[in-house]
Each structure stands twice: as C-alpha cells, then as structure tokens.
C-alpha positions as CSV (number, residue, x, y, z in Angstrom):
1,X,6.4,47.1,-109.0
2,X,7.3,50.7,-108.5
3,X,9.1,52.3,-105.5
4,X,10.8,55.6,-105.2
5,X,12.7,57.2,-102.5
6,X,12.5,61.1,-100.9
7,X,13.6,63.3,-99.1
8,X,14.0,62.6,-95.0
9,X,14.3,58.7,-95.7
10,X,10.7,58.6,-97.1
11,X,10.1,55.4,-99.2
12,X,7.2,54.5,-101.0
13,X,6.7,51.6,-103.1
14,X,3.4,50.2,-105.2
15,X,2.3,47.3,-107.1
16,X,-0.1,44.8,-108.8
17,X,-0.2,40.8,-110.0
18,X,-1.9,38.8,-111.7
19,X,-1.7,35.3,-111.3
20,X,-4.0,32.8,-113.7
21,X,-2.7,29.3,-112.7
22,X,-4.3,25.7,-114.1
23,X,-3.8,22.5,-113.2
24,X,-4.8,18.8,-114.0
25,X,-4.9,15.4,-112.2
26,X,-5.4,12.0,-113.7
27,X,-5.8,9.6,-111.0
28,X,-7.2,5.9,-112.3
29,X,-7.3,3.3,-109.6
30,X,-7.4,-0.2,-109.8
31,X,-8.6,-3.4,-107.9
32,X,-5.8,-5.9,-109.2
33,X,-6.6,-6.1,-113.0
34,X,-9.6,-3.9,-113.6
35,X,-10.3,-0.6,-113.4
36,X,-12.4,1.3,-110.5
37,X,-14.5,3.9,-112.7
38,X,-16.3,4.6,-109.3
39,X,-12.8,5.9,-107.8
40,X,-10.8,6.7,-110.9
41,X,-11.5,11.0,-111.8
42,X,-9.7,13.3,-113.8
43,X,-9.7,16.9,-111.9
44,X,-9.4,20.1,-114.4
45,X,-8.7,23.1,-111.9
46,X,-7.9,27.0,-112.5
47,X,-7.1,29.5,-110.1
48,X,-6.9,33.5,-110.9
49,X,-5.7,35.7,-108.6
50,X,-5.6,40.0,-108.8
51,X,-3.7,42.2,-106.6
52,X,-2.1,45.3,-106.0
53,X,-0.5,46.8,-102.6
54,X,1.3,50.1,-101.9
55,X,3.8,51.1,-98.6
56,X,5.2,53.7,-97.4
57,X,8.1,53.7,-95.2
58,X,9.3,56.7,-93.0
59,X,10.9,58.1,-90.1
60,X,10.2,60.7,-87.4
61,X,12.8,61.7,-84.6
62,X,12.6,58.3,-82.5
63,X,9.9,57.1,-84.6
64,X,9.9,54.9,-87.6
65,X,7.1,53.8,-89.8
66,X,5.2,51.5,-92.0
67,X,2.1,51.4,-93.4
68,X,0.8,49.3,-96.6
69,X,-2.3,48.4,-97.8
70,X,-3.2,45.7,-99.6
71,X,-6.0,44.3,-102.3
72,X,-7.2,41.6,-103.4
73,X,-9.0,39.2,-105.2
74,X,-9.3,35.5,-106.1
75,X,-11.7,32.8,-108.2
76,X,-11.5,28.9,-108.4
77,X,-13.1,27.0,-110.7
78,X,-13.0,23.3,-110.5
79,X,-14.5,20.3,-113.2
80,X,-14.8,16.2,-112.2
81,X,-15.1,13.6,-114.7
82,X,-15.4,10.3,-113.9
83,X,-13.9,7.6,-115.7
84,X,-16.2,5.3,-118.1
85,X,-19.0,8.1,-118.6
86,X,-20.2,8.8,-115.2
87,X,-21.3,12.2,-113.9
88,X,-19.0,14.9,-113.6
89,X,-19.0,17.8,-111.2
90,X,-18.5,21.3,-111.5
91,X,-17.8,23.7,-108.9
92,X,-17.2,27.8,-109.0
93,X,-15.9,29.5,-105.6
94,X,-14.9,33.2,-105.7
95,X,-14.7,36.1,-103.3
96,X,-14.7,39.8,-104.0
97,X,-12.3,42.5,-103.4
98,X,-10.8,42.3,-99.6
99,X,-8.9,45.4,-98.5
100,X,-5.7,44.1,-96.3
101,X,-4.1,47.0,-94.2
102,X,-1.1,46.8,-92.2
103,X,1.0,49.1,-89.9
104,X,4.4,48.8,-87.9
105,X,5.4,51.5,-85.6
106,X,8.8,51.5,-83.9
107,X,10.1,53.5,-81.3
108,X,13.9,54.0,-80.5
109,X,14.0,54.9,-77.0
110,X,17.9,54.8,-76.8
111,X,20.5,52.7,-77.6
112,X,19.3,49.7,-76.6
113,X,15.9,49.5,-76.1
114,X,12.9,50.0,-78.7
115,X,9.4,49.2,-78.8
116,X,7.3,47.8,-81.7
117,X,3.7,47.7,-82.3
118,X,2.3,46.2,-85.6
119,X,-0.8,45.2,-87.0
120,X,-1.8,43.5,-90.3
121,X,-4.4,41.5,-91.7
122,X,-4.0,38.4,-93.7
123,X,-5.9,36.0,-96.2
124,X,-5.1,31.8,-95.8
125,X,-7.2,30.8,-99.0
126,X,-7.9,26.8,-99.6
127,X,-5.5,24.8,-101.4
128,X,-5.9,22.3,-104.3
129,X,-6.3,19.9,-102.5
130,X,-8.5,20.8,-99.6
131,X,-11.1,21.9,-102.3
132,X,-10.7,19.3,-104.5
133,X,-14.4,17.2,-104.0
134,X,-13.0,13.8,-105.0
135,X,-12.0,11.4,-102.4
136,X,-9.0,10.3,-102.4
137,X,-8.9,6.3,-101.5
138,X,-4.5,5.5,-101.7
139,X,-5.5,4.7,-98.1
140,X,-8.4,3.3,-97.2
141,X,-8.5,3.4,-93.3
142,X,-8.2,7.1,-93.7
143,X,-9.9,8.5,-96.6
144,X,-9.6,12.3,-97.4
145,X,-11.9,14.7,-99.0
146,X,-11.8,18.1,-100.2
147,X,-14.6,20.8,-99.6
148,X,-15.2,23.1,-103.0
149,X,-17.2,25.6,-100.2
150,X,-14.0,26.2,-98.7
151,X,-13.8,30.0,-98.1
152,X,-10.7,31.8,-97.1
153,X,-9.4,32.6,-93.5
154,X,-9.0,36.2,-92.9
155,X,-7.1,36.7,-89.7
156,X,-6.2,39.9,-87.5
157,X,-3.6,39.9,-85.9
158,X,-2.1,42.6,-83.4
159,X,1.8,42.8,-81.4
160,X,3.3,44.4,-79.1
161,X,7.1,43.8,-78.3
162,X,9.6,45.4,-76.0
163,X,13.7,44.8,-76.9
164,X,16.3,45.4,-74.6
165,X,19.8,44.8,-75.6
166,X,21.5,45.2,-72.2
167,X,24.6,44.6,-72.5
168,X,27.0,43.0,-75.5
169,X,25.9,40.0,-76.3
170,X,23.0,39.5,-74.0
171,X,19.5,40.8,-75.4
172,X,15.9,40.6,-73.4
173,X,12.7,40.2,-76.0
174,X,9.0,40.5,-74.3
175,X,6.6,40.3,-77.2
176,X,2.3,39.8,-76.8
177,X,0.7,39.1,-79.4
178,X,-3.2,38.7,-80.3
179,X,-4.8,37.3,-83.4
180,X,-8.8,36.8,-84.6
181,X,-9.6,34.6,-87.4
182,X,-12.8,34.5,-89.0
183,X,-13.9,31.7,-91.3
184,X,-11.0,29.3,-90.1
185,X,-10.5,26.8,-91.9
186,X,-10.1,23.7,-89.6
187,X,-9.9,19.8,-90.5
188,X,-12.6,17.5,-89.3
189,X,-13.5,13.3,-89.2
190,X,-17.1,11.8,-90.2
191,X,-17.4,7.9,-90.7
192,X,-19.0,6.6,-93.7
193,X,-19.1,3.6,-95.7
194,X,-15.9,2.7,-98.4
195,X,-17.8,1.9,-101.7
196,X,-14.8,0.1,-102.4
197,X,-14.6,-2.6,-99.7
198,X,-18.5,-1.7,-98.2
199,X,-16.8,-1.2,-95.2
200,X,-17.1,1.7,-92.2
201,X,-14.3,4.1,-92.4
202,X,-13.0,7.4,-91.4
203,X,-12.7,10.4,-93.5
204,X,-11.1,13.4,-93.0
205,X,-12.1,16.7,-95.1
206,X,-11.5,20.6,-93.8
207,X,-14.5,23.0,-93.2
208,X,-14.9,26.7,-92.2
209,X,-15.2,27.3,-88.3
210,X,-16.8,30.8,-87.3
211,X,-14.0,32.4,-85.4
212,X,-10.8,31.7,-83.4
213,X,-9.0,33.5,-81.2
214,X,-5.4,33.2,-80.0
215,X,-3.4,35.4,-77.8
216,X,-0.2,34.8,-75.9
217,X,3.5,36.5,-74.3
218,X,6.6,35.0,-75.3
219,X,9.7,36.2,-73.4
220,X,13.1,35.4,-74.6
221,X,16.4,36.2,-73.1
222,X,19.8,35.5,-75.3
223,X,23.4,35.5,-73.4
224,X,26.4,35.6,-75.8
C-alpha cells in the first residue's frame, strides 16, 4: 500500500494483493463399524486471488470527494478423491479481470445538513463450501451440495441520503438506496434419492440467478 497527502487536503492512496490460499478436508463416514467409501472424500482446494485499487480523496468549497477504482481477479481449483479407489473429480473455475469503480460525493450545505450520493460496485465470489461438489450427508433429511459452476455476484449499487441534525441531540436521516445484481447467487431444493438409506430426500445446493433488483427508503429520526 502507498498513500500520500497534498496540498488542499488531497489524498491519494494505491495498492495491490495477492492472496494464494489452500485448503484440505478429510471427511470419512461410517455406518456403525464400516466405512462408507461412497460418502467418505478427501477435498484438495486452492484459491488465488490478484488485486490492486487506488483513491483519491479531496475537497472543494462545500464539496468533498471520493473516488477509487478497483481490480481484480480470482481462480479456484478444486480435486475429489474418493475413499477405497473410486473416481475423483476435478474442477477449475476462474474469471478474468473485473474493473470495480466507486464514487462518494458529499455536500455540506450548512451546519447541519449534508447530502450524500455514492456509488460502487462489488464482487460476492462462492465460498468453500458452496463450491465444494461433494454432498455432505451429517444430516440426512437435509443433504447439502456445493456447485463448482458457481460464478461470482457482481452487484451495483447506488444511494442517495439526506442528514439533518436539527437540533442537539436530535438528528433526521432519509437515505434511498438502489442495487442490481447480476449472476446472484441464490440457494435452491431438488429431491433425490440418499444412496445411503435408498430413501427420497431433500437437498439443498446454491446456483446463479440472472439478476435481482432491490431498492428501498429508510428514514430514521434519533432524539437525545
């Protein structure tokens, strides 16, 4: 990380990471006594992730400002072995380089009032264990199962909010705010059968939806 200050309350700051992250699971399940090679895996799993972001904060008469922009990068690679020799299953899910900008805008009207207008756009990548292909049987009723397609959810989101701090102790907070996700990732239920007990159950994995859209106004008043 770098940052350095100027003249007229000028900040700018800059950056990069990289993150290269493994991790292992061992999961072997029994029926009393013997072992369940069908259900029993070992799960190899490596995540690398590059970045690198700069900001600049300033000021301008009643205005203040920050902008940033953001990018990034990320790559998972997954391996399943089965116990007792049976297949294993290999799985590679990466994305390319994804700009993320951001802006916040203030305006100090007076003493006590200011308005705010931001924007920024975010990444919610998969975790281990939504991507993680193996089901997981603790419970049987409710089985869950990771998705390796998993992509990331990239969401927009925009707000507007108006302060008012009318009097000591008492402050007024309108704020509206809108977001768009794209590729959201979202949890759904199929029925199948257990190959443990040959029964029907439920199972619960996560999946990518096309969009979403949420928008909303929150008001807020605060007495001292």
């Amino acid at each position: 990380d770098y940052a350095r200050e100027f003249k007229n309350e000028i900040k700018f700051e800059t950056g990069i990471k990289y993150n290269n992250r493994s991790e292992f699971n061992s999961r072997d399940q029994y029926s009393g006594a013997p072992l369940l090679p069908r259900i029993s895996n070992k799960y190899d799993y490596s995540e690398k992730l590059f970045a690198a972001y700069s900001n600049a904060n300033m000021k301008l008469n009643d205005f203040s400002f920050q902008l940033g922009l953001r990018a990034e990068s990320r790559e998972y690679n997954g391996n399943i072995l089965n116990s007792k020799g049976f297949d294993s299953l290999q799985f590679n899910n990466s994305y390319p380089i994804s700009l993320f900008p951001s802006a916040f805008i203030n305006y100090k009207k007076n003493d006590k009032e200011d308005i705010q207008l931001n924007y920024s756009k975010r990444i919610s990548p998969p975790n281990f264990f939504q991507m993680m292909p193996f089901p997981d049987y603790s419970d049987p009723q409710n089985i869950s199962v990771g998705n390796p397609n998993l992509k990331p959810q990239f969401t927009h989101s925009f707000e507007l909010a108006y302060n008012n701090a009318y009097k000591k102790g008492a402050n007024f907070l309108a704020t509206a705010y809108y977001k768009y996700s794209t590729d959201l990732i979202t949890n759904y239920i199929y029925r199948a059968i257990n190959p443990i007990t040959n029964d029907s159950a439920y199972f619960s994995s996560s999946m990518n939806a096309n969009t979403a859209l949420v928008y909303g106004l929150e008001l807020s008043n605060k007495l001292a």
